[in-house]
N, C-alpha and C positions, 0 to 999 in steps of 0.2 A: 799868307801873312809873313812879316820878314821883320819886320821892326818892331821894338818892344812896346811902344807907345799902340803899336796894332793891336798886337797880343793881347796886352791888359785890355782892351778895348773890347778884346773876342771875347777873350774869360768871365770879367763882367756880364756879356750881353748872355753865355751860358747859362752864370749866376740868375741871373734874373726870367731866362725862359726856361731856363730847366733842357736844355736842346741846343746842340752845333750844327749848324750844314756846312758840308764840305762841299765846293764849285769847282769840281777839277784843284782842289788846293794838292790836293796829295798825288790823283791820278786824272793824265788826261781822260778826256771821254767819259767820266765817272762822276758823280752826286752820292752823297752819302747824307743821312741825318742820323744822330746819335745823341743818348743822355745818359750821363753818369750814373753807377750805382755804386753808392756812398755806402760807408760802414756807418753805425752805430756813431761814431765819434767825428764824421764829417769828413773822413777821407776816402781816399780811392777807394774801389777796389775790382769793379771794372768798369766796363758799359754796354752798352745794347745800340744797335745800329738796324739802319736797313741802307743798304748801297745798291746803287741801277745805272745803264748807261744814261748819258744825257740825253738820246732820243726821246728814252722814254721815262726819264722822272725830272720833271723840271722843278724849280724850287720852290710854285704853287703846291707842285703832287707832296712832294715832303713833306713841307709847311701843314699839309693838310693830314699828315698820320702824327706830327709831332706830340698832342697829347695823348692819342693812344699809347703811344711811345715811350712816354714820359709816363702815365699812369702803368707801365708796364717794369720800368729801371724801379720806381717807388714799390711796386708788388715784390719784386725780386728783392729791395732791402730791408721790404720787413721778414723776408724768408731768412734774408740772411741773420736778421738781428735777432731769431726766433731759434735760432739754430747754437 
């Protein structure tokens, strides 16, 4: 992503699945998916990923662990919000 009109367009689509995948954005030969883990108050404060080469995780494989994923950044903020 390069352009800002991109960007809002990623964050958004974040916003709404709870989950990024990264296609080689960051590293060649690499996939990555990840979901935020939100404080109490809606901001950062990290996230949880799983990254593989592109052999072997194509953007179905990702796609397919994203609500585990996602039910796993939501377990982690209510630890956080409990703490």
């Amino acid at each position: 992503m390069t352009g800002v009109e991109e960007i809002l367009r990623g964050l958004t689509s974040v916003r709404d699945t709870g989950y990024a995948i990264d296609d080689e954005e960051d590293q060649l030969s690499t996939r990555a998916i990840a979901a935020p883990i939100l404080r109490p108050d809606g901001t950062p404060f990290g996230g949880i990923s799983i990254v593989g080469p592109t052999f072997e995780a194509s953007i179905a494989d990702l796609r397919e662990f994203a609500g585990e994923l996602v039910k796993a950044a939501r377990r982690l903020e209510a630890a956080l919000a409990a703490a």
